[in-house]
MOPAC internal coordinates of N, CA, C and O (Angstrom, degrees):
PM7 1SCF
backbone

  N    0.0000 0     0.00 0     0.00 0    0    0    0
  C    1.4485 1     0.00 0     0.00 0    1    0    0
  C    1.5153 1   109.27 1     0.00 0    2    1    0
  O    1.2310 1   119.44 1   -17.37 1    3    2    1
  N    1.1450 1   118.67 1   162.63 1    3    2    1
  C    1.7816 1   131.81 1   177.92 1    5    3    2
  C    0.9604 1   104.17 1  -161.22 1    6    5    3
  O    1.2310 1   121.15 1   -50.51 1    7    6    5
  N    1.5565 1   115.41 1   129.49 1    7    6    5
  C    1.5559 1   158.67 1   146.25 1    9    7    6
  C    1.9175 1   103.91 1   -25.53 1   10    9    7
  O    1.2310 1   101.35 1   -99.03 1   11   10    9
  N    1.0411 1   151.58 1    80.97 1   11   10    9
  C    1.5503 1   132.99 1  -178.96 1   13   11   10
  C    1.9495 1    93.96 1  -103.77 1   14   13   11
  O    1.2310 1   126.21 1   -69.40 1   15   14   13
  N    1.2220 1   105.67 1   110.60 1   15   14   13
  C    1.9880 1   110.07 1   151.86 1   17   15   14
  C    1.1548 1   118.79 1   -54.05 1   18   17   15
  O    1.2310 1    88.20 1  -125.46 1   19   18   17
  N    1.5803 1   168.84 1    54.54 1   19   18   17
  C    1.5635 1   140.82 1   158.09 1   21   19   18
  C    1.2092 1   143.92 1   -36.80 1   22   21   19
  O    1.2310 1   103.78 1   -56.51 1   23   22   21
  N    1.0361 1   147.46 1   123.49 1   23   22   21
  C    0.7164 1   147.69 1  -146.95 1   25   23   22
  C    2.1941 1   106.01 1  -124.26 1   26   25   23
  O    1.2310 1   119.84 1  -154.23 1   27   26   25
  N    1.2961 1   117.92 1    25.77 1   27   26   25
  C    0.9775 1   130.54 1  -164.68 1   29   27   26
  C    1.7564 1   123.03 1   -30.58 1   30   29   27
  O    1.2310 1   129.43 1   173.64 1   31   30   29
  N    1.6632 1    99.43 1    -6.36 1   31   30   29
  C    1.5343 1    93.28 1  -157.23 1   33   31   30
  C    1.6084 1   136.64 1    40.48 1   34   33   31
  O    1.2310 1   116.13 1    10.57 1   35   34   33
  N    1.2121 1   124.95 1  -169.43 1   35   34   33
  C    1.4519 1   118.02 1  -170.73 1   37   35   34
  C    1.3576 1   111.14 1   -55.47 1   38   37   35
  O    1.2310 1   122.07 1   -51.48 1   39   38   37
  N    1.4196 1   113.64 1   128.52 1   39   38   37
  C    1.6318 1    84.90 1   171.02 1   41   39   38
  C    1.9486 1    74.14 1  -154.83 1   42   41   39
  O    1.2310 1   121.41 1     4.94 1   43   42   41
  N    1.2776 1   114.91 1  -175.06 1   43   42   41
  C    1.0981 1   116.64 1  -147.06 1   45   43   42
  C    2.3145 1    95.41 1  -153.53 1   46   45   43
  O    1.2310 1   136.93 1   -45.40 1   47   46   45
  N    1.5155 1    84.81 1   134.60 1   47   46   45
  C    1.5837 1   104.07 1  -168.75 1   49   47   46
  C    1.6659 1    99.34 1   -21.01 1   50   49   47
  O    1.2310 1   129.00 1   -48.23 1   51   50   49
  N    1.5884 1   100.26 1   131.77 1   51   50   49
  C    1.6786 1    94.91 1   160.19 1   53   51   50
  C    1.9198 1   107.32 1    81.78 1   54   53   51
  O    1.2310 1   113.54 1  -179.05 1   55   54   53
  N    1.2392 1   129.82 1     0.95 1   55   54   53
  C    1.2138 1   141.04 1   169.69 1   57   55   54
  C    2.3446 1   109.24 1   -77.54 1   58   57   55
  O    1.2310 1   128.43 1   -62.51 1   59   58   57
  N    1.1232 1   101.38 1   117.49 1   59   58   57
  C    1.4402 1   121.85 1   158.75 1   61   59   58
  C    1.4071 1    97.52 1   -40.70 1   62   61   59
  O    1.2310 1   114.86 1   -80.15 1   63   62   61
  N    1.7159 1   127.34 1    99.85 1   63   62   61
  C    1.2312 1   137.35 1   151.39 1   65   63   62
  C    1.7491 1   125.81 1   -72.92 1   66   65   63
  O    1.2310 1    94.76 1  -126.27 1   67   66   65
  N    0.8858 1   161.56 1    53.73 1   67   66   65
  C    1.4934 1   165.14 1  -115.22 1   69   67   66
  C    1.7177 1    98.84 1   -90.68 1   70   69   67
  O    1.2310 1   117.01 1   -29.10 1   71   70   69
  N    1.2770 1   123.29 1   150.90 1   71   70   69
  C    1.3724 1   143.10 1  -169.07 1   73   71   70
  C    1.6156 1    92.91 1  -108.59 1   74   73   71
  O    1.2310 1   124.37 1   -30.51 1   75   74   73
  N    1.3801 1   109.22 1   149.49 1   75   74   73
  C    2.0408 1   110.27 1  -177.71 1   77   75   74
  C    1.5669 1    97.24 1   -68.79 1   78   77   75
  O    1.2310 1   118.50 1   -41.72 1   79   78   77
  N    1.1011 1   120.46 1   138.28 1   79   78   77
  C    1.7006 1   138.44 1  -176.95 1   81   79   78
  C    1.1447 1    95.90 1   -25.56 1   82   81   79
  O    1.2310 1   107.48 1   131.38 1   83   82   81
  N    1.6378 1   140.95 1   -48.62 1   83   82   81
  C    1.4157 1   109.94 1  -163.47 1   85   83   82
  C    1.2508 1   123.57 1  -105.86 1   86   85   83
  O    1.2310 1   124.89 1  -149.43 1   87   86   85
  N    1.1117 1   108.22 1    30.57 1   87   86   85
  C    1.6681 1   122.76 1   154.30 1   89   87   86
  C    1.1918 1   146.71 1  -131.52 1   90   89   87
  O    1.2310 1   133.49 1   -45.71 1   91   90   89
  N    1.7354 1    91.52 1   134.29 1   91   90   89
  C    1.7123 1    82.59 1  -160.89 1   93   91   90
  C    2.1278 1    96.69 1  -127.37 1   94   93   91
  O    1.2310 1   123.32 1   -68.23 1   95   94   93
  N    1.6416 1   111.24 1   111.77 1   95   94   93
  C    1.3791 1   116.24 1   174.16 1   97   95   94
  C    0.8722 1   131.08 1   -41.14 1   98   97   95
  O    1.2310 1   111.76 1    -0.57 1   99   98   97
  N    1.8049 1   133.13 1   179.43 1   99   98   97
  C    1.3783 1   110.16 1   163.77 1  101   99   98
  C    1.8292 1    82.14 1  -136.15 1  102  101   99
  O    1.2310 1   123.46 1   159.27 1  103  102  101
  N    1.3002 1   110.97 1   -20.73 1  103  102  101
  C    1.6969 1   106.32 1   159.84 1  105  103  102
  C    1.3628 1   109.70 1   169.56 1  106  105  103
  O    1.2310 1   116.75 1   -57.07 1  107  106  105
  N    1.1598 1   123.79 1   122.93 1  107  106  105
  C    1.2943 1   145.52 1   150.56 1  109  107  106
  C    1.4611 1   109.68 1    -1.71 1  110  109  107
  O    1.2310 1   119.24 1   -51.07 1  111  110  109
  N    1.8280 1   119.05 1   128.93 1  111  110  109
  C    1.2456 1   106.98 1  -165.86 1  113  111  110
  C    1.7901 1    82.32 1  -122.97 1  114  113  111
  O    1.2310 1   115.83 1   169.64 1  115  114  113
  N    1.4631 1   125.53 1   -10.36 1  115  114  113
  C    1.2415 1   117.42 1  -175.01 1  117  115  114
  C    1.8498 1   101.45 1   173.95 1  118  117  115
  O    1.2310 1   132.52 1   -39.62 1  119  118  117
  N    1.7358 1    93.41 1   140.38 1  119  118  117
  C    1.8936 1    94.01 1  -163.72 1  121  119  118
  C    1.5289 1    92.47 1  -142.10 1  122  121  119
  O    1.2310 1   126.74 1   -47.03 1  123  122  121
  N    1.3306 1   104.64 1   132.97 1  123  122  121
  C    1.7595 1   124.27 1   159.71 1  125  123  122
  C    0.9923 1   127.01 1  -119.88 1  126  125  123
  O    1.2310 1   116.44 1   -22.39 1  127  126  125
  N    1.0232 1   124.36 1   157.61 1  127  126  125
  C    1.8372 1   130.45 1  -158.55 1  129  127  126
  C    1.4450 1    94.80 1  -136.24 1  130  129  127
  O    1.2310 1   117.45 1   -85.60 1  131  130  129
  N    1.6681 1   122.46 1    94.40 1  131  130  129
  C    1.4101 1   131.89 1   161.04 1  133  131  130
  C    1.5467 1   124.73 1   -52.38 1  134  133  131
  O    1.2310 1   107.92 1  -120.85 1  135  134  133
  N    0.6808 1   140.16 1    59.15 1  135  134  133
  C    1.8535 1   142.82 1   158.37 1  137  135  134
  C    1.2536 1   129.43 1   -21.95 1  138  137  135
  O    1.2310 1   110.61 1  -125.38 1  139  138  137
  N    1.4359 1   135.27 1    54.62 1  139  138  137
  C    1.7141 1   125.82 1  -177.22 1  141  139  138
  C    1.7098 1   107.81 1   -66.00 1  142  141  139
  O    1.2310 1   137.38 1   -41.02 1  143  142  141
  N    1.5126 1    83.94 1   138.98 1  143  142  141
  C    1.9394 1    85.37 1  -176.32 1  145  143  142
  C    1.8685 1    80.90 1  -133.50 1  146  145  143
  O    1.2310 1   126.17 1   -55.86 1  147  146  145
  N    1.6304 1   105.74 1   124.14 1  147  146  145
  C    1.5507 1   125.71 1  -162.98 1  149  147  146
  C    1.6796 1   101.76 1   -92.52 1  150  149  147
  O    1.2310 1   133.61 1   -97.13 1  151  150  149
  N    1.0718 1    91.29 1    82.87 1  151  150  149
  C    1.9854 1    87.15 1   166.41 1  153  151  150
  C    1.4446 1   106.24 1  -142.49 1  154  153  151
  O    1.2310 1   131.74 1    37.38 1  155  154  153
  N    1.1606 1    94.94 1  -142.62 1  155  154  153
  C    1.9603 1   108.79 1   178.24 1  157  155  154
  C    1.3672 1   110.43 1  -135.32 1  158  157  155
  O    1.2310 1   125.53 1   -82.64 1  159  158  157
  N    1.6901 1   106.99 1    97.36 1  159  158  157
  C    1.4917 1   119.37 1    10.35 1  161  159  158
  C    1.5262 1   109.31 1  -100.40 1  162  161  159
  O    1.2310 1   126.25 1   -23.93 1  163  162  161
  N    1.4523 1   105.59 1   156.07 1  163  162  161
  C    1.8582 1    97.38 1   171.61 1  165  163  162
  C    1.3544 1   114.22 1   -49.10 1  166  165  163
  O    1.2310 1   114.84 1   -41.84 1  167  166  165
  N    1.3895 1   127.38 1   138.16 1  167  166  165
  C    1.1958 1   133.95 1   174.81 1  169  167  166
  C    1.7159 1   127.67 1  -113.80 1  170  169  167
  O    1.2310 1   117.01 1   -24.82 1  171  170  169
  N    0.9616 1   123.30 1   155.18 1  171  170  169
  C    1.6721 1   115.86 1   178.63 1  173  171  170
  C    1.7223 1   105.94 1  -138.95 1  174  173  171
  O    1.2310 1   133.53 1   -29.79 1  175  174  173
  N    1.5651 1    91.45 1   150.21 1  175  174  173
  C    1.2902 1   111.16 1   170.23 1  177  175  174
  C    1.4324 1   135.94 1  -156.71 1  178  177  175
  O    1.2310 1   127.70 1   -78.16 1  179  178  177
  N    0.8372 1   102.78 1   101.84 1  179  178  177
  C    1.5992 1   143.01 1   176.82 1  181  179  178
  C    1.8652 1   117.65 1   -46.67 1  182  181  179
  O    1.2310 1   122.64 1   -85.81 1  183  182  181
  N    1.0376 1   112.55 1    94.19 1  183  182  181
  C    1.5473 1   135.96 1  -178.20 1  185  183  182
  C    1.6715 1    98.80 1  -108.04 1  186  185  183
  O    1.2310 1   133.47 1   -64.77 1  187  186  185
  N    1.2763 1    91.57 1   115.23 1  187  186  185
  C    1.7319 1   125.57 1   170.87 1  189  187  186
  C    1.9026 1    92.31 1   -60.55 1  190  189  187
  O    1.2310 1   118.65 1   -44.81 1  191  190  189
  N    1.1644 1   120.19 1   135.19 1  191  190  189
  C    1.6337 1   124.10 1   148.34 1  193  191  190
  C    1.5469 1   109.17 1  -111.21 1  194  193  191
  O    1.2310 1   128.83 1   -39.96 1  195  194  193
  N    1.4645 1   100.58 1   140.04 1  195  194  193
  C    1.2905 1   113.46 1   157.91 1  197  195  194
  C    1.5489 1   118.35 1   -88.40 1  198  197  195
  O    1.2310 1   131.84 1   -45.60 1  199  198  197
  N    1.6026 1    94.75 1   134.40 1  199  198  197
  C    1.5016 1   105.42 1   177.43 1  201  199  198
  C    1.2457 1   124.73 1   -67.90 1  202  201  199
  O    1.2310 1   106.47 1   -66.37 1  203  202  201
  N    1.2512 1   142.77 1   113.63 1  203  202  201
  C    1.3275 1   153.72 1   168.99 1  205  203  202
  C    1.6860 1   136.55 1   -91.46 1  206  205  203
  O    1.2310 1   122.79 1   -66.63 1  207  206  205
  N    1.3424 1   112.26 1   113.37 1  207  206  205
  C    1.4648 1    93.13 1   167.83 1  209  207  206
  C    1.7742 1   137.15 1   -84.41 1  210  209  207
  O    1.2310 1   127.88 1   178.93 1  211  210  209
  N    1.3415 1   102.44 1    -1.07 1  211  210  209
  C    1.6649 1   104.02 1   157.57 1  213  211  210
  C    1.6051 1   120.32 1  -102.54 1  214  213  211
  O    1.2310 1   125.37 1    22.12 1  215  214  213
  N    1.1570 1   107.29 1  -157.88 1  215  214  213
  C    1.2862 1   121.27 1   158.53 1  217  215  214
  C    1.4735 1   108.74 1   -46.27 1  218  217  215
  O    1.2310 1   122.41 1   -75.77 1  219  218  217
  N    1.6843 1   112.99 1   104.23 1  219  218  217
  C    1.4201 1   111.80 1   147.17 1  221  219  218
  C    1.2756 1   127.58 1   -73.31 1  222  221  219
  O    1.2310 1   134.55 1   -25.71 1  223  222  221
  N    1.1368 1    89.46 1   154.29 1  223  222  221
  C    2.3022 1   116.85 1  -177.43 1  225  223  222
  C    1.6185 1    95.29 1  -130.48 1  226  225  223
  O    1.2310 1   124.57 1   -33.31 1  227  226  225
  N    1.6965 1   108.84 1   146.69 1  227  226  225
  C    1.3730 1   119.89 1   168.81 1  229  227  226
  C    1.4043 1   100.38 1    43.12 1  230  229  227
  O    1.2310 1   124.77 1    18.15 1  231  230  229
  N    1.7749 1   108.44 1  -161.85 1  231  230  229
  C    1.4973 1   122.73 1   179.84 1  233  231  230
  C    1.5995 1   117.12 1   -22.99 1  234  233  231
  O    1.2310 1   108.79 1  -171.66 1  235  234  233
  N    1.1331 1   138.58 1     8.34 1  235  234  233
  C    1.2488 1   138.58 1  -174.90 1  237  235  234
  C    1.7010 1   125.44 1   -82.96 1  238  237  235
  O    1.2310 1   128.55 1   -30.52 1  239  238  237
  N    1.7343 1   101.14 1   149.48 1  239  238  237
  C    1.5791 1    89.55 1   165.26 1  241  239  238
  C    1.3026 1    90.02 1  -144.56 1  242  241  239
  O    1.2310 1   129.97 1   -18.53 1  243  242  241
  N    1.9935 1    98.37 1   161.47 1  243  242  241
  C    1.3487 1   104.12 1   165.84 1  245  243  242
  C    1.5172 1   103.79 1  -142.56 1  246  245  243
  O    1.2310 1   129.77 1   -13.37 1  247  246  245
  N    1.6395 1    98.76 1   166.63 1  247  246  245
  C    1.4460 1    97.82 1  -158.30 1  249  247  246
  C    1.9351 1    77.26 1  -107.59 1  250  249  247
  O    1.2310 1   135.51 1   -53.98 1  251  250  249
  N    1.2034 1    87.59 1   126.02 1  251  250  249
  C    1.6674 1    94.14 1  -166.43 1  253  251  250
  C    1.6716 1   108.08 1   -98.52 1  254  253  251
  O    1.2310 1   121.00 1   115.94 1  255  254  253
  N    1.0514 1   115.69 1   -64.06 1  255  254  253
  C    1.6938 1   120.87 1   151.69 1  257  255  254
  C    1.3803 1   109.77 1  -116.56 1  258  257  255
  O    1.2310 1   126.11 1   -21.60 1  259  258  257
  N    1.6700 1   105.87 1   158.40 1  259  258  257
  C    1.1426 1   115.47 1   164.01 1  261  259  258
  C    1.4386 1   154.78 1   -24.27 1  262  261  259
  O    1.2310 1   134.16 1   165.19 1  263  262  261
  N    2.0426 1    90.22 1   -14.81 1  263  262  261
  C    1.3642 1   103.82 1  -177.93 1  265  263  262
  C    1.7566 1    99.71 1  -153.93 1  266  265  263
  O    1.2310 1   132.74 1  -147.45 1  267  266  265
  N    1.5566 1    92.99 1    32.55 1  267  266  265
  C    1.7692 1    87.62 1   168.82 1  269  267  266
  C    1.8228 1    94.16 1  -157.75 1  270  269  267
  O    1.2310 1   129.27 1     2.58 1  271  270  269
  N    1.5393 1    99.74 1  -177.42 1  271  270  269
  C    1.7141 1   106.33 1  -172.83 1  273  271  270
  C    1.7128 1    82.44 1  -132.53 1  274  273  271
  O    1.2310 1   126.37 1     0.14 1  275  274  273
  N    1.4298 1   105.36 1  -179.86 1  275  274  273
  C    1.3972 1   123.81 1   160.11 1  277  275  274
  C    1.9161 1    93.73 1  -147.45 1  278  277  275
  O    1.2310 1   135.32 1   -27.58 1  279  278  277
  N    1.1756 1    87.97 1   152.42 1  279  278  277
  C    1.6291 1   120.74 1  -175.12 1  281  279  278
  C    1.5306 1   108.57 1  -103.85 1  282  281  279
  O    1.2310 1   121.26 1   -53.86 1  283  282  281
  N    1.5097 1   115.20 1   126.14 1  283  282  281
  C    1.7735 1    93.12 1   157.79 1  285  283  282
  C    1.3699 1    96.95 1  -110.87 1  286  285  283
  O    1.2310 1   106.51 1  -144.39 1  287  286  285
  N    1.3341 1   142.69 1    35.61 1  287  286  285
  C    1.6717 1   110.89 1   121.45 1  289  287  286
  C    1.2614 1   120.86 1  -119.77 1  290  289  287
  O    1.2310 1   111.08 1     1.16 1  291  290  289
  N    1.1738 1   134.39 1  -178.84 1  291  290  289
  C    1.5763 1   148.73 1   177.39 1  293  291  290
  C    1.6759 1   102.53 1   -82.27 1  294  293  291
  O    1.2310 1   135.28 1   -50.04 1  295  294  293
  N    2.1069 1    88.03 1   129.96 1  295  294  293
  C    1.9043 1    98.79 1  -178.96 1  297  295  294
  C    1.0041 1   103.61 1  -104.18 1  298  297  295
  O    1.2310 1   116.36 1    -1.07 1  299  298  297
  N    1.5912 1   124.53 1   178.93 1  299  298  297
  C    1.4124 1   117.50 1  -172.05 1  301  299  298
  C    1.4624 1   106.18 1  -111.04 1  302  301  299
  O    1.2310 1   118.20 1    23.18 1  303  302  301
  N    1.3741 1   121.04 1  -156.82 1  303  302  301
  C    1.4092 1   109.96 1   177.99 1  305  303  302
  C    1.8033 1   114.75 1   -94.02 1  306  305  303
  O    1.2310 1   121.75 1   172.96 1  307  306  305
  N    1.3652 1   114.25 1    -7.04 1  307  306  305
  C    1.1276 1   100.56 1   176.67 1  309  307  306
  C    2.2608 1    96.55 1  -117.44 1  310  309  307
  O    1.2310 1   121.33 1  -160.53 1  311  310  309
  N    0.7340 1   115.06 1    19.47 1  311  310  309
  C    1.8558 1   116.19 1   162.31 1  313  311  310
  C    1.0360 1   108.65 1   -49.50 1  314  313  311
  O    1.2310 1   126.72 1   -29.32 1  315  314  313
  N    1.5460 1   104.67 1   150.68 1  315  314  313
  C    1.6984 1   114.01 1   172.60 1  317  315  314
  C    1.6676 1   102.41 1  -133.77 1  318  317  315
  O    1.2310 1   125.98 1   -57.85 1  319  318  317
  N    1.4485 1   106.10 1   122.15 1  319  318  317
  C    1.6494 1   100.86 1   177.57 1  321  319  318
  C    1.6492 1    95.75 1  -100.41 1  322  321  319
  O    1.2310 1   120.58 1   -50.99 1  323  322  321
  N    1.7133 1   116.49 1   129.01 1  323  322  321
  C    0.9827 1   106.59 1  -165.51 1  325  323  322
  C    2.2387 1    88.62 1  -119.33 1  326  325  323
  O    1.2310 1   130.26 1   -56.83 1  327  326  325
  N    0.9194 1    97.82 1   123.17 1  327  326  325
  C    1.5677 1    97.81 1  -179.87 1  329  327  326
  C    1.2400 1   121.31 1  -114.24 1  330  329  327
  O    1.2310 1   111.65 1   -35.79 1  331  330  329
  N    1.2520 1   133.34 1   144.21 1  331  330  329
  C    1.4471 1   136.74 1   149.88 1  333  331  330
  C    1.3575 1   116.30 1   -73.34 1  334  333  331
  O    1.2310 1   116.15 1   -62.01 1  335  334  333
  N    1.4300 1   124.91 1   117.99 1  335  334  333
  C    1.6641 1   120.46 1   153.60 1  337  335  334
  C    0.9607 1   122.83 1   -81.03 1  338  337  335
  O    1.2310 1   114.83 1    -4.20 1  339  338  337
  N    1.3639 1   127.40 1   175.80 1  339  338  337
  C    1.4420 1   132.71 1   119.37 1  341  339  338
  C    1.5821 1   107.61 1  -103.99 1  342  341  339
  O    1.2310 1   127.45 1   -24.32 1  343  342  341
  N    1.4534 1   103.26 1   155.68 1  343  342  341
  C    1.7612 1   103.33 1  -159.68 1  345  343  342
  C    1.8048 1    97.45 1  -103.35 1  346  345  343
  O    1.2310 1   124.72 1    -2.22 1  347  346  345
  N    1.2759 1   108.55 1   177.78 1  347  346  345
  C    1.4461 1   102.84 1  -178.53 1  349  347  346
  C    1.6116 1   103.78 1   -85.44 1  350  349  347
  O    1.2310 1   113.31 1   116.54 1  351  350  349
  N    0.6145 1   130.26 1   -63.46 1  351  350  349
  C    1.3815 1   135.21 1  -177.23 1  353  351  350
  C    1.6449 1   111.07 1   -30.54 1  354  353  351
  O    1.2310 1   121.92 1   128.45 1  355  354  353
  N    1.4821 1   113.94 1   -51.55 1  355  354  353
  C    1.3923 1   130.24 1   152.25 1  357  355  354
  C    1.7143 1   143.33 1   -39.36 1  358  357  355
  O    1.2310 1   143.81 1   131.49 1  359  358  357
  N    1.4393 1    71.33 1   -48.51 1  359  358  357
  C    1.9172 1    88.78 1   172.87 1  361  359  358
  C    2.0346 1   112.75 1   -60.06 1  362  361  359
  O    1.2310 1   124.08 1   -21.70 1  363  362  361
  N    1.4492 1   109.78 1   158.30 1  363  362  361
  C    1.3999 1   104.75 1  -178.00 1  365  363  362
  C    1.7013 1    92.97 1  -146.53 1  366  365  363
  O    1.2310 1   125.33 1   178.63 1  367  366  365
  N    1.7513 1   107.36 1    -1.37 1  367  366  365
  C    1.5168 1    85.11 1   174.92 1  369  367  366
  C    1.4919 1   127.27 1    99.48 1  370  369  367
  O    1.2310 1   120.56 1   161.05 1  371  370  369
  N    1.7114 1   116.53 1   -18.95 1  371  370  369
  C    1.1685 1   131.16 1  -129.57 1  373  371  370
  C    1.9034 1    88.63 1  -111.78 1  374  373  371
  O    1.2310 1   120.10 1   180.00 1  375  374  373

């Protein structure tokens, strides 16, 4: 398994999220959605996604290809999607 941070910037429900070139999943074992809200003091909040194999809506994720996610909601420009994989090479299926 591996830890990946994103940092997706704005992107908006249902947008092709891409994984850094040298990774490619075989499925998501667990996904959070980091939230900074900028005041005094900066604050964060952290929304659990459920993993999905269709089209996500709301709290959702899906592992869309091997080396990207889709969101069903819209992130902001400073969000962090922080995910657990399992990698392909890793996976057995089981």
């Amino acid at each position: 398994m591996k830890c990946l941070v994103i940092i997706p910037g704005s992107t908006s429900a249902g947008d092709e999220i891409s994984f850094p070139a040298d990774i490619q999943a075989a499925e998501i074992a667990d996904a959070k959605l980091v939230t900074l809200t900028e005041g005094t003091p900066n604050t964060f909040t952290v929304t659990d996604l459920s993993v999905v194999t269709t089209t996500p809506s709301g709290n959702e994720i899906q592992l869309y290809t091997s080396k990207s996610v889709k969101l069903g909601i819209d992130t902001g420009a400073s969000d962090m999607l922080i995910l657990i994989i399992v990698e392909k090479h890793e996976y057995t299926g089981v």
